[in-house]
Steps between C-alpha positions, in 0.01 A plus 500: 500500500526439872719193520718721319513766744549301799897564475470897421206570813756291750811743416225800469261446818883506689576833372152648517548671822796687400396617159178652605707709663220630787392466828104423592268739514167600633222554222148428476447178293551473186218488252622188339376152721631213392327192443481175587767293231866267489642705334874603621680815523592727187825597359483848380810665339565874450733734462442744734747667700577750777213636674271320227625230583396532876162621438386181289656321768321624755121502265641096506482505882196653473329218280699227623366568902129423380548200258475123628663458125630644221750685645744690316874479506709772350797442291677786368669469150687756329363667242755449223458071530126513583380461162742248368500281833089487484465398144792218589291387781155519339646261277618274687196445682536687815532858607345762712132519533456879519755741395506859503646642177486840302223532274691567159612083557142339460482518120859280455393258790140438393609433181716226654198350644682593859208675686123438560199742384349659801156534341337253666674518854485841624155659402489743264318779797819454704736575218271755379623720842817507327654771254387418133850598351638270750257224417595557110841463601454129601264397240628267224333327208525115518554251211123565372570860519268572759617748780594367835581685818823292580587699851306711732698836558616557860682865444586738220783742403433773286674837432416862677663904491712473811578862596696705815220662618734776705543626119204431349193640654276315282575187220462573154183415308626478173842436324540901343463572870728265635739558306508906551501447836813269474700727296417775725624321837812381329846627487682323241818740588491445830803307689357221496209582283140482676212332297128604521445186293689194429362217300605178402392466149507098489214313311343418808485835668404666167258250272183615706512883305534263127146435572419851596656575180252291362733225404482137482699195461225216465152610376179351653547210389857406587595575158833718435411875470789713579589597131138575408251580702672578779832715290388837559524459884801271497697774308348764736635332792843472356516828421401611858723287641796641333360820572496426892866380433643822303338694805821694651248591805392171576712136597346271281719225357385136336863354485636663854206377792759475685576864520098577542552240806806695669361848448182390690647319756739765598258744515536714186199429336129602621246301248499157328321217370570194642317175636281405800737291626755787540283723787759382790756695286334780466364487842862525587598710322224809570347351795170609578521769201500198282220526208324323281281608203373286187702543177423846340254483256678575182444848349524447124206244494346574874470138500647332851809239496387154490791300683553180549421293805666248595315217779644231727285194458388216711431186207496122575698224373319298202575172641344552836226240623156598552516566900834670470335722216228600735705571776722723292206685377418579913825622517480728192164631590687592881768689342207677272294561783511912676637354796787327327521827232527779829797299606680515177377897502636517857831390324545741256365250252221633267217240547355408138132524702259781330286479794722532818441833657732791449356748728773565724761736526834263541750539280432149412150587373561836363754364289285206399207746415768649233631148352149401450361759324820459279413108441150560422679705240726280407580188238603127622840423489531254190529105616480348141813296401636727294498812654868470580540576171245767405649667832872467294354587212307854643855597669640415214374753293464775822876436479594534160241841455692648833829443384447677217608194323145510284209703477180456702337403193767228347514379900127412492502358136823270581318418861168435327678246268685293695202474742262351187825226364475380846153534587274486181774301265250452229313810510599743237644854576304761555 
């Protein structure tokens, strides 16, 4: 694989000033010391952008000052050609040696053979520091079907209650609660109307409260369960949904996000649900009465929201030689590392470390206290190959049951269905 990437490094190593995008720092050393080897400098792509962007640039520095070899060299690649540009490479023999890639990917590109088990590279009591859902999240099975941890998590996104805190003394524990409070700050009348709570009803925003419902799509063992065992809380969480909807007191929409967005960001809404990702918005919007609260445990069960989390993972190229494997590995155990984790914290970033201290009181940290809590909470985002289409499949059937078009319990039949021709073609129906 190196002769290959003899071409690629030239053009990168030129450009590697100007896309890490930083300036040298002072820092203590790192606690990553590289070793003795040949082997050359790494191509890493990501997609990263914005202050992101800047931060992993400067963790690069960082490394890159205190390594003889090895170093890294960032190339950024957009998001929307990452996937389809690595597999192309992969098979033609080259390609980057690390790359940085959200977690729901791995399933689809270790399938394709395209990235390298990290089981025997980075020891298990260094990714054990990290945050088991995050960990699940970049786990695969290989051809024998046994599981593989295909890319060590470097931060998470995950969702929280995001409230005005100059209207809300204190955040909501539970949903009955949350939602009397939002009817009673609103103004629906009003001209323009005021919201006490605006939600965006979209699958991803909303599929945590289906398993505080008690439903289920897959059952423990991978097998379709939406229709049977898990019916009673699918229709449940239909039925709430619409609910939420049909509330004259509340803005809660599944087709119109786009009018949740607008009332928020001008203002005229004072609670939401919404990702990690989003705090600068909010921090923009409400300043330092910004706050943040877990999801509301939901009153009908008492049973808290299990969202999704979603991880950005560091994974290494299946065609990398022995050295370059090792040195990736350094890398990867760097960007795992608290030193390398506070930075990305520092950032606004929520570091997938379980063990990095959150005992101060930045808004950094007190945020991150918040997001974690709601991750240990929380279910992986999917990375198998086909959850592109259970994802259709779930919205699907949210759609039709909102619309009115069908009823929640025809929505989860028809849903349940088409999820077993696909899935379990010569399994017969329940």
């Amino acid at each position: 694989m190196r002769c290959r990437l003899v071409a690629i490094l030239l053009v990168a190593a030129l450009l590697a000033a100007c896309e890490s995008g930083s300036t040298p720092e002072t820092s203590s050393a790192p606690t990553t010391v590289a070793q003795d080897s040949s082997v050359g400098p790494l191509l890493l792509w990501h997609g990263w952008s914005g202050g992101d962007r800047q931060a992993l640039g400067r963790l690069v520095d960082r490394y890159n000052r205190q390594q003889r070899d090895g170093r890294i060299v960032l190339q950024s690649v957009p998001l929307a050609g990452f996937a389809a540009e690595l597999r192309a490479a992969v098979a033609a023999g080259s390609g980057p040696h690390l790359i940085l890639i959200p977690n729901t990917w791995i399933g689809g590109l270790a399938e394709a053979g395209v990235l390298l088990p990290l089981n025997d590279l980075v020891p298990a009591q260094e990714t054990g520091t990290l945050l088991p859902v995050t960990l699940a999240g970049a786990q695969a099975r290989d051809a024998a079907g046994t599981l593989r941890l295909y890319g060590a998590p470097v931060r998470f996104d995950t969702l929280a209650l995001y409230y005005n805190a100059a209207n809300l003394t204190e955040p909501p524990a539970d949903t009955a609660t949350m939602l009397a409070v939002g009817r009673g700050l609103s103004d629906p009348e009003a001209q323009p109307p005021i919201w006490g709570l605006a939600l965006n009803l979209s699958y991803d925003n909303m599929i945590g409260y289906l398993y505080a419902f008690d439903g289920r799509i897959f059952d423990d063992n991978g097998q379709v369960a939406l229709g049977t065992a898990g019916r009673a809380g699918a229709e449940q969480w239909l039925a709430w949904l619409i609910a939420l909807q049909n509330d004259p007191r509340i803005l809660a929409r599944s087709e119109s996000s786009i009018l949740v967005d607008r009332e928020l960001k001008d203002g005229r809404a004072f609670m939401t649900f919404d990702w990690a990702h989003q705090i600068g918005v909010y921090r923009g919007l409400w300043g330092n009465q910004i706050g943040i609260a877990p999801l509301p445990r939901l009153s009908e069960t008492g049973r808290a929201p299990r969202p999704y989390v979603r991880a950005d993972v560091l994974a290494i190229n299946n065609l990398a030689g022995v050295r370059e494997r090792e040195a990736a590995a350094r890398f990867i155990r760097f960007m795992i590392s608290e030193e390398a984790q506070a930075v990305l914290l520092q950032s606004d970033m929520q570091p997938a470390s379980r063990t990095l201290a959150l005992t101060g009181d930045s808004p950094q940290e007190i945020a991150a206290q918040v997001f974690r809590v709601q991750a240990e909470q929380g279910l992986p985002m999917p990375n198998s190959s086909v959850r592109a289409f259970v994802e259709q499949e779930i919205k699907r059937m949210q759609r039709q049951a909102s619309l009115g078009l069908t009823t929640p319990s025809d929505a989860v039949t028809e849903a349940d269905r088409r999820l077993r021709e696909r899935l379990e073609p010569s399994a017969p129906m329940p």
